[in-house]
N, C-alpha and C positions, 0 to 999 in steps of 0.2 A: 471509582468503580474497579481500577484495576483489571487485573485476572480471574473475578469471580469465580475463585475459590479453585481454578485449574492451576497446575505447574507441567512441564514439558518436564518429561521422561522419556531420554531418548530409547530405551531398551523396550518398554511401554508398547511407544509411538511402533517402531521397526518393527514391533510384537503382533500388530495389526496387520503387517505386510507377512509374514513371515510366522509359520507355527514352529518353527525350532526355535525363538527366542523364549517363548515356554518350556520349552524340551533343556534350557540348559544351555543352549549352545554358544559358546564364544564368538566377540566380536571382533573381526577383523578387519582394518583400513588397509588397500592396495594402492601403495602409492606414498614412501616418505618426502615428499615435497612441500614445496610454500604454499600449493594449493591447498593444504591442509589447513594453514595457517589463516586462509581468507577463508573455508569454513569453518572453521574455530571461532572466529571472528564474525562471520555472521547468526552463527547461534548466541551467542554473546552478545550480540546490539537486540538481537531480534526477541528472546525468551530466555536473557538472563542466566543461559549454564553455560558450564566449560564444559561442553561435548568430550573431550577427553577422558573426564573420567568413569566414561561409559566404558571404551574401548581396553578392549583386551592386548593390542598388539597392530605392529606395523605388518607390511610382506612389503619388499621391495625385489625387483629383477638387478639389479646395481648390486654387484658385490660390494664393491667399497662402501654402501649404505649396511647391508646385511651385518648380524652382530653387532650395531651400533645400539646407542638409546635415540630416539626421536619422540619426543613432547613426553618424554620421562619411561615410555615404552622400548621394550625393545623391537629392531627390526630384524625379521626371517625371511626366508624362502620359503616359497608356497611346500615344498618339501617335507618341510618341521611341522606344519601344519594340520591336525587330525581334521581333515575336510568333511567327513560326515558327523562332526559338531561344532560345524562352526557356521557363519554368518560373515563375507565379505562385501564389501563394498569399495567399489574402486573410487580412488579420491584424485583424479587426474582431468583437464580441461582439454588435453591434447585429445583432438577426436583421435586421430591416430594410434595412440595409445592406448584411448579406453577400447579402441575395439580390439586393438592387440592381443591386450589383458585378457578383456571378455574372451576371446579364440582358449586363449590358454585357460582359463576358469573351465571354459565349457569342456575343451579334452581332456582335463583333470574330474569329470564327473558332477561339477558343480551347475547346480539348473538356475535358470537366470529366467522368474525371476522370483528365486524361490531360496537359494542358499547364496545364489550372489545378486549383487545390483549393481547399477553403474549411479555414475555418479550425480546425475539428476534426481535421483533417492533423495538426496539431503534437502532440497528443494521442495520435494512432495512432502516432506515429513513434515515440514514448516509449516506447508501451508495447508496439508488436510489438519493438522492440528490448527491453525488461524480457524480454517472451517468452521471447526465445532467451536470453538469460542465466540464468533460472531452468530452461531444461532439464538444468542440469546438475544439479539435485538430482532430477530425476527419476528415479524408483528408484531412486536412490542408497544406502538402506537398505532394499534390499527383503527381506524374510524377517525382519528384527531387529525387538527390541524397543526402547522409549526411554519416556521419564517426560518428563510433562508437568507442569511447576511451580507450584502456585498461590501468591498470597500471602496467604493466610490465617491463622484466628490460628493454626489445628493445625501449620504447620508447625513443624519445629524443625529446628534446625543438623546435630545427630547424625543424622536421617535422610538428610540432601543430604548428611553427611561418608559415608555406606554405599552412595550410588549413584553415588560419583565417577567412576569409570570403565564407567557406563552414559551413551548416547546421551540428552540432555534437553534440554528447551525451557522457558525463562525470559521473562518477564517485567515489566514498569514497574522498581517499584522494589526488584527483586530484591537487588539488589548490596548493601542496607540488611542483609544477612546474611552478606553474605563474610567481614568480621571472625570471625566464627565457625567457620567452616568452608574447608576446602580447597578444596573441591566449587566448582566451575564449569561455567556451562552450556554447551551445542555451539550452542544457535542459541538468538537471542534477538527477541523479538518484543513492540510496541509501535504501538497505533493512537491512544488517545487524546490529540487532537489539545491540551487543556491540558497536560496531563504529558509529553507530546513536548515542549512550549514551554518546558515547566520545566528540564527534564531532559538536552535535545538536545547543551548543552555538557559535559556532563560523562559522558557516554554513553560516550567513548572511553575516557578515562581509567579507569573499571569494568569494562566489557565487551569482551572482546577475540575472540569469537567472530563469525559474520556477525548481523549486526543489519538484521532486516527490520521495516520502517515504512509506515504508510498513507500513498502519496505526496498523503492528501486532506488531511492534519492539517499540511504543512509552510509552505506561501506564507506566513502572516503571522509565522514567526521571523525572526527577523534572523543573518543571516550563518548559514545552517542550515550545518553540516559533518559529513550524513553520506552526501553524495553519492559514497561507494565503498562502500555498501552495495547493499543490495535496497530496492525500492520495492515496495508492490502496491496495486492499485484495490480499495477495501472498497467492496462496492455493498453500499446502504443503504435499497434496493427493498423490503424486507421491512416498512420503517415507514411505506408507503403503503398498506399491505394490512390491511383492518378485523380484529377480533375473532379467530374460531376460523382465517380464512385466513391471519393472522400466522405462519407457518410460515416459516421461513431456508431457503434453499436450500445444501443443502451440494459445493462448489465443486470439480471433479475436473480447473480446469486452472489454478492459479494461473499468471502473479499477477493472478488474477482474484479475490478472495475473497469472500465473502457474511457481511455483517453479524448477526452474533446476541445483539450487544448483551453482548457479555464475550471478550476476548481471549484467552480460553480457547479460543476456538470457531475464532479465524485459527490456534492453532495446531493445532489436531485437523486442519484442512484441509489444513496443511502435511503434519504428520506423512503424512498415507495420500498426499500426493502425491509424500511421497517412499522411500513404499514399505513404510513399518514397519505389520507383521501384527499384533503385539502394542502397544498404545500402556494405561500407567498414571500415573492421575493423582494425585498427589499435592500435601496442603496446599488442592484445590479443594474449600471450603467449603460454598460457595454460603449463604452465611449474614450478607449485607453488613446493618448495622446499618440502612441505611433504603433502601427500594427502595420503586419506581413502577411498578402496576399498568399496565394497555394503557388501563383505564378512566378512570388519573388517579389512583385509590386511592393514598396513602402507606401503605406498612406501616413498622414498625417493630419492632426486635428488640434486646434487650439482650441485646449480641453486640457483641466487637471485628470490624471487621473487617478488621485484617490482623493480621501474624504479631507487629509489633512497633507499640508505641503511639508511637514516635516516625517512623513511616511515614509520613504525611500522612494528608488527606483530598483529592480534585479535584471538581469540582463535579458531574460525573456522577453520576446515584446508577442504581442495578442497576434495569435495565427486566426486574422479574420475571419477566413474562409471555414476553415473547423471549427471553431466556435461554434460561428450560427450554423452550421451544420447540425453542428450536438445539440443546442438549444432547440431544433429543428425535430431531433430524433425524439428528445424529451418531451416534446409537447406529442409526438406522433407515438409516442408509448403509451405515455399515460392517458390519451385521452380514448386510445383502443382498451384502455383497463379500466375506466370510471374512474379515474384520479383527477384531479384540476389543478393548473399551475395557473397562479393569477402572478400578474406583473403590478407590485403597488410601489413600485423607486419612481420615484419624484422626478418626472423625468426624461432622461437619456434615450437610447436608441435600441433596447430591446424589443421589437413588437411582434416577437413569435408569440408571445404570450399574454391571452386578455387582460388587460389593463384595469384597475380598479383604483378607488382613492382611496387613499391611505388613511385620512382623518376620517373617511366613512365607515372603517372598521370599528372605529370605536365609539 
């Protein structure tokens, strides 16, 4: 599925913020640093361009920078710079800094945030561009139903070979089961930011369906390649929230999604945002061999926990506590919107959610 027939245009995108990128006007980066180079770098994992070859020109406050080249541009002082055609943005992390800049942007005549931006720009640009690219699964399966995959130890091959030509959502190390079965999933979904690292190369070569990823878990792989997929923002707001407030917020616009501490819960969010009434889970156990209370507590349970003992381990272990919180939230969403989460894994210790038999579906 790709990019359905979109490409990121960083002058485009900016041109939405900003009516002088219509007008002509030159774009300028504030700020010749490495910070540049981790944004360069995440437009590159994320949507596939060299951002650079948007950019007109550096400004730096560092003489020793000024009159140099940087990432093939030259760098100036805000001085050299005809300010009422132009477009800056500050590309610096140091809060200090950026607001420094901003002071001097603002007394030099530039209106913020209209001919200059800071540096949280690059970040929006991302991801109101993800925005429109994910409306296309917007109610896309409205009225239908679809199976949500765990990898647990109750799964088995024969039941993914009876839903093959039902709508489902996969993921981590799913593909550890294809030898077995026919059965392939329609969308596939992965946040953990270790087993992305693990996994990320060889991701194409299994999975041939769209592949959505937590754009938080990608910057330290090397040479990421799955920048023609889906990205989304996993906010992670819910593990600053003490005790009984620990409640997940369940997400009604990706790609915005809400953390609950099991990638179960990104796709429960997908599912209803792209319309399906009916959503069943299968293979979610909830039954991971060692999982960490909100208090710290280790429990432990002598329990596989996945479907196959040659599946790994990742260093995550199940945040209890949030989990069934989110599983909690999910069934408290959907069942205030007409949707139904039925629990049909063979099994285990999920019972937020009513329970049905799996061989009575069919």
């Amino acid at each position: 599925m790709g990019k359905q027939g979109m490409s990121f245009n960083f002058r485009h995108e900016l041109g939405k913020l900003t009516p002088r990128i219509a007008q002509g006007a030159k774009v300028f980066i504030f700020g010749a640093s490495p910070h540049w180079d981790f944004i360069c770098k995440r437009f590159k994992y994320l949507v596939n361009v060299n951002v650079d070859d948007y950019v007109d020109g550096f400004i730096d406050n560092d003489p020793n920078k000024q009159g140099t080249m940087f990432h093939g541009k030259l760098v100036r002082t805000i001085e050299e710079i005809d300010l009422d055609n132009a477009v800056i943005i500050i590309a610096t992390f140091n809060g200090r800094s950026n607001t420094d800049i901003a002071e001097q942007l603002d007394k030099a005549g530039m209106i913020y945030p209209h001919s200059f931006f800071l540096t949280h720009c690059f970040m929006t640009l991302l991801m109101r561009y993800e925005y429109e690219r994910f409306l296309q699964f917007k109610g896309k399966h409205k009225g239908q139903r679809c199976f949500i995959i765990g990898t647990g130890p109750s799964l088995m091959a024969s039941d993914l070979e009876r839903i093959k030509n039902e709508v489902s959502f996969a993921t981590n190390k799913i593909y550890s089961i294809f030898k077995e079965t026919s059965w392939r999933p329609s969308y596939y979904v992965i946040h953990d930011d270790i087993l992305l690292r693990k996994l990320h190369d060889s991701l194409k070569e299994h999975i041939s369906c769209p592949i959505f990823y937590a754009h938080n878990a990608v910057m330290d792989i090397d040479e990421f390649s799955l920048n023609e997929d889906y990205y989304y923002n996993l906010d992670g707001i819910i593990d600053w929230k003490p005790g009984a407030a620990a409640v997940p917020i369940f997400s009604e616009e990706p790609p915005l999604l809400h953390w609950g501490a099991t990638v179960t819960y990104d796709c429960l969010q997908l599912a209803v945002y792209m319309g399906f009434n009916e959503i069943f889970l299968l293979g979610v156990d909830n039954t991971s061999p060692m999982g960490i209370k909100n208090n710290g507590e280790i429990i432990l349970r002598n329990t596989e926990g996945h479907f196959s003992s040659d599946y790994g381990n990742t260093m995550h272990k199940t945040r209890i506590d949030i989990s069934n919180a989110a599983y909690q939230a999910a069934e408290d969403y959907t069942r205030q919107h007409g949707i139904k989460i039925f629990n049909a894994t063979r099994g285990g210790e999920l019972e937020v959610f009513k329970r049905v038999c799996f061989d009575e579906l069919y």
